[in-house]
C-alpha positions as semicolon CSV with decimal commas, in nm:
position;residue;x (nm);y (nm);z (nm)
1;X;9,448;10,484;9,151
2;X;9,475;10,113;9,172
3;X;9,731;9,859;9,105
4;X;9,497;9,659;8,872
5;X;9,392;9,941;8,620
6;X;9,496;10,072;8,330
7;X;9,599;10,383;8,364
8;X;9,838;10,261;8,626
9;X;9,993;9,962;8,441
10;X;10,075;10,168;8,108
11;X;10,134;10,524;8,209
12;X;10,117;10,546;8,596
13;X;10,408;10,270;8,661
14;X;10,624;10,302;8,335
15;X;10,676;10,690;8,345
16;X;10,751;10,673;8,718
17;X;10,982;10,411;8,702
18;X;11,142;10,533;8,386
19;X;11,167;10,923;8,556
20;X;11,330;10,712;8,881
21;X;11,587;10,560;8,722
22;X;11,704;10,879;8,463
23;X;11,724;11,096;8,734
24;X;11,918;10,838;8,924
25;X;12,174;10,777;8,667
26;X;12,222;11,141;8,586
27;X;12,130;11,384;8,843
28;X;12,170;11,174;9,138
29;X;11,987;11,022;9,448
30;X;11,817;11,367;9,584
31;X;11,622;11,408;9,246
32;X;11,509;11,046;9,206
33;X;11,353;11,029;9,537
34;X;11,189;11,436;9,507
35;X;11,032;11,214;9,204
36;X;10,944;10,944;9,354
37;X;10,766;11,150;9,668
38;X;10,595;11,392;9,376
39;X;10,478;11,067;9,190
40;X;10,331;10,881;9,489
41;X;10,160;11,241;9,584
42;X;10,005;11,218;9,242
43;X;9,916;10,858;9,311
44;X;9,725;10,904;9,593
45;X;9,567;11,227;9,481
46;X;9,441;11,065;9,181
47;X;9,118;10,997;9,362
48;X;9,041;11,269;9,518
49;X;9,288;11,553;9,514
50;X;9,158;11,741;9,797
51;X;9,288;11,471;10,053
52;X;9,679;11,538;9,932
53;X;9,621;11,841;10,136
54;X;9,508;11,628;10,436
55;X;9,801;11,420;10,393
56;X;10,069;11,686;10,353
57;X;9,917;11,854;10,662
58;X;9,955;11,526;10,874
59;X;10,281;11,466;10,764
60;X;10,390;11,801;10,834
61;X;10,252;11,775;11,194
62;X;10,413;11,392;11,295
63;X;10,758;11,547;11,083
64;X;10,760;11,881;11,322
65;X;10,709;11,677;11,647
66;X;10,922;11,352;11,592
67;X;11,192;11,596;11,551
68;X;11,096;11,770;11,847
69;X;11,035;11,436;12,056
70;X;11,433;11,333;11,917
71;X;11,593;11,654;12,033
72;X;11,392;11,593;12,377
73;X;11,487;11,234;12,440
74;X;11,865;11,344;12,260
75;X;11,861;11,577;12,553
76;X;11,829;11,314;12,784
77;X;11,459;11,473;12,891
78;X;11,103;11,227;12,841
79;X;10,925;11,313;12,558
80;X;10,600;11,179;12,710
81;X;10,438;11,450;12,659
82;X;10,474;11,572;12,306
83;X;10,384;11,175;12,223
84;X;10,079;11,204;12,402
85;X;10,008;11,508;12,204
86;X;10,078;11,300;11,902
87;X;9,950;10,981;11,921
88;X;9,602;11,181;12,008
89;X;9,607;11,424;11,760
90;X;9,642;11,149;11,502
91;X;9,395;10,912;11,706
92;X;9,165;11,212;11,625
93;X;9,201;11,273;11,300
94;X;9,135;10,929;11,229
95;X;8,826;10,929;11,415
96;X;8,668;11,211;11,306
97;X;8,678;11,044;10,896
98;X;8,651;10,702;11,005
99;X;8,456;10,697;11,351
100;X;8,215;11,021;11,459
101;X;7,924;10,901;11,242
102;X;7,934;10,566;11,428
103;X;7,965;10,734;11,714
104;X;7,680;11,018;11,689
105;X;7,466;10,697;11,555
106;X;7,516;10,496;11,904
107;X;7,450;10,812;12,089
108;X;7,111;10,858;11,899
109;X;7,034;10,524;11,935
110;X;7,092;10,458;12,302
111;X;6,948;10,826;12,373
112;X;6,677;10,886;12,121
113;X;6,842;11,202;12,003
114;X;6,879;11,309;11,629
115;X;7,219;11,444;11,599
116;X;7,344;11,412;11,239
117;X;7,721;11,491;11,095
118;X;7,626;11,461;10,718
119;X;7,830;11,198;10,485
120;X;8,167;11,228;10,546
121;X;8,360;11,032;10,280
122;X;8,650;10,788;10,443
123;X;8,977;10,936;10,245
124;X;9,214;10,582;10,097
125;X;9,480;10,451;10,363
126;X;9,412;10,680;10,637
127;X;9,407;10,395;10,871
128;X;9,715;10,287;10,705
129;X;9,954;10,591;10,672
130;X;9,773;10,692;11,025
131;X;9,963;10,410;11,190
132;X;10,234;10,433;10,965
133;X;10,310;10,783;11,150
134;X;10,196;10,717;11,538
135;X;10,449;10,399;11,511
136;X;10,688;10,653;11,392
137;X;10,642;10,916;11,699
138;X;10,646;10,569;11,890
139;X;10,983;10,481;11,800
140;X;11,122;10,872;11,780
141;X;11,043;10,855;12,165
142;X;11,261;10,560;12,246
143;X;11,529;10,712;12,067
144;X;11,497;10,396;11,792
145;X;11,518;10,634;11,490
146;X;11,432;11,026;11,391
147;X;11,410;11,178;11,061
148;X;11,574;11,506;10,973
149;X;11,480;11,551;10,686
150;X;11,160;11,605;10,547
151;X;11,192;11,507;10,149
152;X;11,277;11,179;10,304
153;X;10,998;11,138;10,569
154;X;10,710;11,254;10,259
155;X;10,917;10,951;10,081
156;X;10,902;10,729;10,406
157;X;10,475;10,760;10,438
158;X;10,369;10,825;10,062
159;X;10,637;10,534;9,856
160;X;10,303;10,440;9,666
161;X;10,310;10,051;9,692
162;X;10,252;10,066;10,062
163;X;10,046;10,383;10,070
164;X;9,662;10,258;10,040
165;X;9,683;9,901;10,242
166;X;10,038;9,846;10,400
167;X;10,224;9,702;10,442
168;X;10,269;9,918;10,821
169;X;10,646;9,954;10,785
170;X;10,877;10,119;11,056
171;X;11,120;10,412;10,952
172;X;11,447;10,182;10,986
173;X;11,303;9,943;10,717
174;X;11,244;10,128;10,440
175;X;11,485;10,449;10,476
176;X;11,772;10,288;10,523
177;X;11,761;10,139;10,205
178;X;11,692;10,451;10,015
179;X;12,019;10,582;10,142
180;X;12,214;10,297;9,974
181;X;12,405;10,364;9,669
182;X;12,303;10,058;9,479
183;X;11,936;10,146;9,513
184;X;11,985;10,429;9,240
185;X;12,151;10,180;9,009
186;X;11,911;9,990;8,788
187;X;11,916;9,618;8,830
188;X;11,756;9,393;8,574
189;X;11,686;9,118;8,903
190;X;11,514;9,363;9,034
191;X;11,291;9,426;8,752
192;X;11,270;9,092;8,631
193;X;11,175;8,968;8,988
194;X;10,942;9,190;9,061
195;X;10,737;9,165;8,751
196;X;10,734;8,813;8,780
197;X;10,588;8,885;9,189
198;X;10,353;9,092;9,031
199;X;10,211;8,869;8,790
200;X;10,126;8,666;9,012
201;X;9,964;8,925;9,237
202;X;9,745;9,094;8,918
203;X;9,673;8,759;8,866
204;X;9,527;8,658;9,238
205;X;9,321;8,972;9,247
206;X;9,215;9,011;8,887
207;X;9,133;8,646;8,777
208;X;9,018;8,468;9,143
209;X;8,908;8,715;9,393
210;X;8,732;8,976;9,167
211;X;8,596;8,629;9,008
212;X;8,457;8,506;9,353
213;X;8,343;8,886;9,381
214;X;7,957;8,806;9,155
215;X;7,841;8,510;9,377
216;X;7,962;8,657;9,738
217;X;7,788;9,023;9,616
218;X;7,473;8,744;9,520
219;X;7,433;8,541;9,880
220;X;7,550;8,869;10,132
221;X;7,323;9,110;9,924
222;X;7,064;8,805;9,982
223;X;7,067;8,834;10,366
224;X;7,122;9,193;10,369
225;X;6,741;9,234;10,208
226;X;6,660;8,970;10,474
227;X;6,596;8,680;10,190
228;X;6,630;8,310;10,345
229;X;6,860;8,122;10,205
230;X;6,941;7,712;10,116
231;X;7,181;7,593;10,305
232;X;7,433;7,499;10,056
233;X;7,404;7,860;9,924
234;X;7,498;8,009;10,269
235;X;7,803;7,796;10,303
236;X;7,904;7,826;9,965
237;X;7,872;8,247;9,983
238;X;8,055;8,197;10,319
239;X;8,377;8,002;10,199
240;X;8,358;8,208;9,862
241;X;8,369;8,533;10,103
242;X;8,669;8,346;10,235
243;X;8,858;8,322;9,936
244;X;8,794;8,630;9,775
245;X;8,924;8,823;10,063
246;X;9,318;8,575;10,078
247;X;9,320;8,632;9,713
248;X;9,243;8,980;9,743
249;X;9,487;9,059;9,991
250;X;9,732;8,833;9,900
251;X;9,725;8,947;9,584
252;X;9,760;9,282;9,687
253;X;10,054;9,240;9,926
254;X;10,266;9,039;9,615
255;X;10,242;9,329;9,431
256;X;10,322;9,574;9,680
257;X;10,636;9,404;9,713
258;X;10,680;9,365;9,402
259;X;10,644;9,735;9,303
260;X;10,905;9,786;9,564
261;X;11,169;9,581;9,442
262;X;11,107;9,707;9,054
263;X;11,281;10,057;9,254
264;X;11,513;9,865;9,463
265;X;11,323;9,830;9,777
266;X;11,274;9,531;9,987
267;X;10,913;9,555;10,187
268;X;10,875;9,351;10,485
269;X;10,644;9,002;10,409
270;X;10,283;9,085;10,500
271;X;10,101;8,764;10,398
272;X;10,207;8,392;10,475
273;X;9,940;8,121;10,380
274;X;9,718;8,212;10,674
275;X;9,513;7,902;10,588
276;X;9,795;7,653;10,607
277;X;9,772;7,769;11,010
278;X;9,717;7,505;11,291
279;X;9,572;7,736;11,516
280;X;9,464;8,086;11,573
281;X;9,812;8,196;11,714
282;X;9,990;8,108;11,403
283;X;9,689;8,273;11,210
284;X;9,760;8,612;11,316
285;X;10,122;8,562;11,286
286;X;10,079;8,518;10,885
287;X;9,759;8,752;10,792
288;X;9,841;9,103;10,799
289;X;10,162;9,038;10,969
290;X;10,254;9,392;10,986
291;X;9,923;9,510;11,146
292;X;9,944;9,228;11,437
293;X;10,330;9,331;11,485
294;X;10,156;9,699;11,545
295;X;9,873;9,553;11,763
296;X;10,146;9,357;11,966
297;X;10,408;9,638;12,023
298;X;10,163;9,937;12,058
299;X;9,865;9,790;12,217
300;X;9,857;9,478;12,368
301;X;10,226;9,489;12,547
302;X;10,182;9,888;12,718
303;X;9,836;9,762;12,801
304;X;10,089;9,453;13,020
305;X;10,078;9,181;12,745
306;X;10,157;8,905;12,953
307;X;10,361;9,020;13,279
308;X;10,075;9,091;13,500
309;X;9,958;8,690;13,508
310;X;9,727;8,472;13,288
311;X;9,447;8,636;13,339
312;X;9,507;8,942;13,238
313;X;9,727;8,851;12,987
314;X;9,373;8,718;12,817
315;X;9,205;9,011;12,899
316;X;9,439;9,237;12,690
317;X;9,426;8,989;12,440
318;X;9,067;9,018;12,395
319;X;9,054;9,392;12,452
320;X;9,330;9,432;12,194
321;X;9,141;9,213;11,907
322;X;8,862;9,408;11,978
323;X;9,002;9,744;11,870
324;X;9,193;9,557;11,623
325;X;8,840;9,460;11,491
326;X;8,704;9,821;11,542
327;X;9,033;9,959;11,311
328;X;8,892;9,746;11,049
329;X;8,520;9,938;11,034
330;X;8,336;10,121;11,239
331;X;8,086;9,880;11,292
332;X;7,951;9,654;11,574
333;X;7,993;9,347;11,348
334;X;8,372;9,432;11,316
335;X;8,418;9,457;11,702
336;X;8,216;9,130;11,737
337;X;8,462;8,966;11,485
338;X;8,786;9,096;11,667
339;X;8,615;8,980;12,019
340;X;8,536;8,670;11,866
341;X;8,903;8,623;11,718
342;X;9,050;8,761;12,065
343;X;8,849;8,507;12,297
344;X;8,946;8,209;12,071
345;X;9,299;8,351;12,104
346;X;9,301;8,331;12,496
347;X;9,143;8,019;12,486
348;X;9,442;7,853;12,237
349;X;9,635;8,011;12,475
350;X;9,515;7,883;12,756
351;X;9,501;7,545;12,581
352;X;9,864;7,537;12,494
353;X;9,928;7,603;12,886
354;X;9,711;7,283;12,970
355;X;9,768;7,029;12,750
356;X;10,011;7,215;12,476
357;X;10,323;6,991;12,379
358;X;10,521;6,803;12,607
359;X;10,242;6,814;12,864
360;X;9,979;6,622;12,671
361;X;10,038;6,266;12,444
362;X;9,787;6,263;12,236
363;X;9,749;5,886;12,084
364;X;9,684;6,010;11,670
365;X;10,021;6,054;11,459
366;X;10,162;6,403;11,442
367;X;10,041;6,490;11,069
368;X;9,680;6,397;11,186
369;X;9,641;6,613;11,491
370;X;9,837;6,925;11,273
371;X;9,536;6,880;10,979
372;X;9,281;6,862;11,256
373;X;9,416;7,166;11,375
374;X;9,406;7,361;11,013
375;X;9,051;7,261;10,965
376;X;8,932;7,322;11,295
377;X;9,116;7,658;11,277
378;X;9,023;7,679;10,923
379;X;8,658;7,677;10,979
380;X;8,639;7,944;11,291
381;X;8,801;8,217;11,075
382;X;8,534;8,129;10,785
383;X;8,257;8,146;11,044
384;X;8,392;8,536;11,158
385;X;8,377;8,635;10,800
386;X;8,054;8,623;10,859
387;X;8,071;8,910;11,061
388;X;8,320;9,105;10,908
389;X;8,134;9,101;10,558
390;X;7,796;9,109;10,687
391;X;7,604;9,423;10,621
392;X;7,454;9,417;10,977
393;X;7,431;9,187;11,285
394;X;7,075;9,085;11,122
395;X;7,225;8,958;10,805
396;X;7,488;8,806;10,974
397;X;7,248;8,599;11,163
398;X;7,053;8,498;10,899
399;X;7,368;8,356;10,721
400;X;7,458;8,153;11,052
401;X;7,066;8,054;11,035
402;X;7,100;7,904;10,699
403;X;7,404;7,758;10,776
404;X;7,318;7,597;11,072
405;X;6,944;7,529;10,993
406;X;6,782;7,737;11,285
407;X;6,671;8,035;11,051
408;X;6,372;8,076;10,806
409;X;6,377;7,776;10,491
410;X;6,324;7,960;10,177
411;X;5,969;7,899;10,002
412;X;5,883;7,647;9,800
413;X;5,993;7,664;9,452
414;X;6,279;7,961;9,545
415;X;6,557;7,859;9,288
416;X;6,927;7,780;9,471
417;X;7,163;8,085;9,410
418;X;7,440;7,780;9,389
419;X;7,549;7,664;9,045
420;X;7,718;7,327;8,979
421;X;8,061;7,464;8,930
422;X;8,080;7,668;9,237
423;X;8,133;7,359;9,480
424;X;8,407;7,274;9,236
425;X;8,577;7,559;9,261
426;X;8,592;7,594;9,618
427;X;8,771;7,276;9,664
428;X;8,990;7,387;9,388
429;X;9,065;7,672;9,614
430;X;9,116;7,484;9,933
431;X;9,341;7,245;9,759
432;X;9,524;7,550;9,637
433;X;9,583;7,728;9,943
434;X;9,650;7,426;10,180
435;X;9,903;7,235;9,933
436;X;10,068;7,479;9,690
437;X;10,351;7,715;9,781
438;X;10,295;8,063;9,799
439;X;10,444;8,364;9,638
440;X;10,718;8,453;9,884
441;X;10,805;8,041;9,862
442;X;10,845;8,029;9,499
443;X;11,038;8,335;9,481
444;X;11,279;8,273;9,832
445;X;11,584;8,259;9,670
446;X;11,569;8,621;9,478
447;X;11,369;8,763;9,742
448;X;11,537;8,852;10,131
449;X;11,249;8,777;10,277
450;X;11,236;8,747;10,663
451;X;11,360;8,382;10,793
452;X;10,977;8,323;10,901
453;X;10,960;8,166;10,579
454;X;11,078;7,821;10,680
455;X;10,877;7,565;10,462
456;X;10,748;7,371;10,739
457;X;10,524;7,069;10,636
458;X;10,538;7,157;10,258
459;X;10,820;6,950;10,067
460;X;11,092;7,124;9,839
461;X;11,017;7,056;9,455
462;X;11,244;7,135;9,215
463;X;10,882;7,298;9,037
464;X;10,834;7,532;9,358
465;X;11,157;7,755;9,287
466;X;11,069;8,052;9,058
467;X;11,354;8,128;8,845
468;X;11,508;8,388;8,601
469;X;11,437;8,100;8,302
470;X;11,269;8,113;7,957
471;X;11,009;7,832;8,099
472;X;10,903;8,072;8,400
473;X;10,913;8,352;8,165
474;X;10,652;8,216;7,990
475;X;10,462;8,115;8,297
476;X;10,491;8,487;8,412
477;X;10,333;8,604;8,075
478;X;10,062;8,361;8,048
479;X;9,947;8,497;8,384
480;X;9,987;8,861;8,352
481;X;9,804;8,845;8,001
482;X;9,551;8,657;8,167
483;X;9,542;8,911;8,421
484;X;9,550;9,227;8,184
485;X;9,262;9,074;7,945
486;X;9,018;9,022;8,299
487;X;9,109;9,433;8,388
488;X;8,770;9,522;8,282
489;X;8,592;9,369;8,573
490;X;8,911;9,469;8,839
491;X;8,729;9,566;9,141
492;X;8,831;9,788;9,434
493;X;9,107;9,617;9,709
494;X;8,882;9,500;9,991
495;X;9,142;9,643;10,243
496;X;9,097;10,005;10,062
497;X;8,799;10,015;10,269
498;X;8,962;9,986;10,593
């Protein structure tokens, strides 16, 4: 079931919310979240039943052996051991559905054999609630947290909004929260608020990225057959590719959270105004925030993060993006994209060692060197999307052919694939994402956000503070109708795929 259809929006989302808050108010907190945990079930059944089983099952499994890891470590004994067990069992389950096919293909390849697993369908969020659940064993072996109590861990890994695509969140920010009082007392903030988040999500996804979705589909599914392409029409695909996927996740994150807060719940941010970055570090600290926190804390610092020198602190860098690409697909153009986002991270890195501030005066004003920065950061994550939408290391190089003008020229007489308006709306976008606020900004004052948000280079407008008023009201409708009357073309959530 997605967000941005119809069947959620008017029978999904109201009878949930509705059975929530009745069973709150009259039979108490146990009820409402038994509802809650049945709905979600229901949610992510909805496409395919058979894979609630597969999810019960794995919950079952991480529930039995956190508590087991908890009474170990309670007991003052390690619990390596039983994490091991974990961490692999879930490591496996993953890559048998996401992973073996990729796998048996490299063997054949490299071999010449002609082993063959048959299709074996990727269930939604496995990656997702997969992580969800190893961070969870994680944290049950340092004696962090431990549920004991399984209605509430089935509510901790299935609450819907974060189910499918994150965001990753850790057992002591979500629980916590559903063991407050005031959670099972309806609030019209939070409804008010998080419609108004919402909007603006449906909106995002709906209206721009499924509206970029036609002409990215045109240029990629170009180079996939092998077609040359203009150069215009490569870069134009390119940046379009770039903008469909920040609207699409952006506008997929806003309404997670904003789903959250309708029952109460506060989400941690996942999305920032990546684009707005000055270099690759800050990048990753504002895309996906959640999944680079679980790169950081479960990868990259037990693999030595930085305390075994500079070199090797670039090495796990690298190794870590790599794997971080590989999560993404199971595909050599997704490992090339995290190696190429990992290398450019050591190298800022190493940068901001050699001539990073107060070693280095550079003779351009601050605000200069800072947009230099954006663009030149801007431009390297466009180029990698390349890669990560790219049906195969061939396409991809045709698209950096025609962008570059060392691949085939199309015939003469082959008709451009880029219409007038296109350029036009790119810019719009640009202008949009480098100078506007985004959704957490408007909205900082009614949501608790994380004190990341600090507003940096933008200025505070009076017009940038979303409020609980009849004008923004309007504003909120005007968007969500817009929204509602575009459902009919409402694509699939890139990051479902992942």
């Amino acid at each position: 079931m997605l967000f941005s259809s119809y069947i959620f929006l008017f029978v999904f989302l109201p009878v949930t919310l509705s059975g929530f808050c009745l069973l709150s108010r009259f039979m108490g907190p146990r009820p409402a979240k038994l509802w809650l945990a049945a709905a979600s079930l229901v949610f992510y059944g909805w496409w395919n039943p058979i894979y609630v089983v597969l999810i019960v099952v794995s919950m079952c499994f991480n529930f039995y052996l956190g508590r087991r890891i908890g009474r170990t470590v309670g007991a003052g004994r390690s619990g390596g051991w039983l994490l091991f067990c974990g961490v692999g069992a879930n490591l496996l389950l993953l890559g048998y559905y996401k992973y073996a096919n990729f796998f048996v293909g490299n063997v054949n390849a490299v071999w010449g054999t002609h082993w063959a697993l048959g299709k074996i369908v990727l269930p939604l969020g496995i990656s997702f609630f997969t992580f969800t659940q190893i961070a969870y064993l994680v944290d049950a072996s340092r004696g962090v947290v431990c549920e004991y109590n399984f209605g509430d861990f089935l509510l901790f890994i299935t609450f819907f909004p974060h189910l499918i695509a994150g965001p990753i969140i850790h057992h002591s920010e979500m629980m916590p929260q559903f063991r407050e009082p005031k959670t099972y007392h309806f609030q019209w903030e939070n409804l008010a608020v998080g419609l108004g988040i919402f909007s603006i999500g449906l909106f995002k996804k709906v209206v721009i990225a499924d509206g970029l979705s036609p002409h990215v589909a045109e240029v990629y599914g170009a180079a996939a057959a092998g077609k040359p392409l203009f150069c215009a029409d490569a870069w134009a695909g390119v940046l379009s590719y770039g903008f469909q996927v920040y609207f699409d996740f952006s506008g997929y994150s806003d309404m997670a959270i904003a789903l959250a807060r309708m029952f109460g719940i506060v989400l941690p941010l996942n999305f920032n105004s990546p684009y707005k970055s000055v270099h690759l570090i800050e990048f990753w600290r504002r895309w996906h925030m959640t999944l680079s926190r679980f790169l950081r804390d479960y990868l990259y610092i037990p693999l030595g993060g930085n305390r075994r020198g500079q070199v090797r602190r670039y090495v796990n860098l690298i190794v870590t993006m790599g794997l971080g690409g590989l999560w993404h697909g199971a595909a050599w153009t997704f490992v090339l994209w995290g190696l190429a986002h990992g290398a450019w991270l050591a190298l800022t890195h190493l940068w901001q060692e050699l001539w990073g501030p107060g070693r280095l005066r550079w003779p351009f004003p601050g605000w200069l060197t800072q947009w230099a920065g954006r663009v030149v950061t801007f431009l390297f994550v466009m180029l990698c999307w390349v890669l990560f939408r790219g049906a195969s290391l061939k396409a991809a190089h045709l698209l950096y052919g025609a962008m570059f003008h060392f691949g085939p020229v199309p015939a003469l007489g082959t008709s451009s694939l880029l219409r007038g308006k296109d350029w036009f709306w790119i810019v719009a976008l640009l202008a949009f994402v480098w100078l506007l606020p985004n959704t957490a900004q408007l909205v900082r004052e009614d949501q608790p956000y994380p004190v990341i948000l600090k507003e940096g280079w933008l200025p505070r407008m009076p017009w940038q503070r979303w409020r609980m008023t009849p004008g923004w009201a309007c504003v909120t409708a005007v968007l969500l109708a817009a929204a509602v009357l575009s459902l009919s073309r409402a694509g699939e959530f890139l990051y479902y795929n992942f």
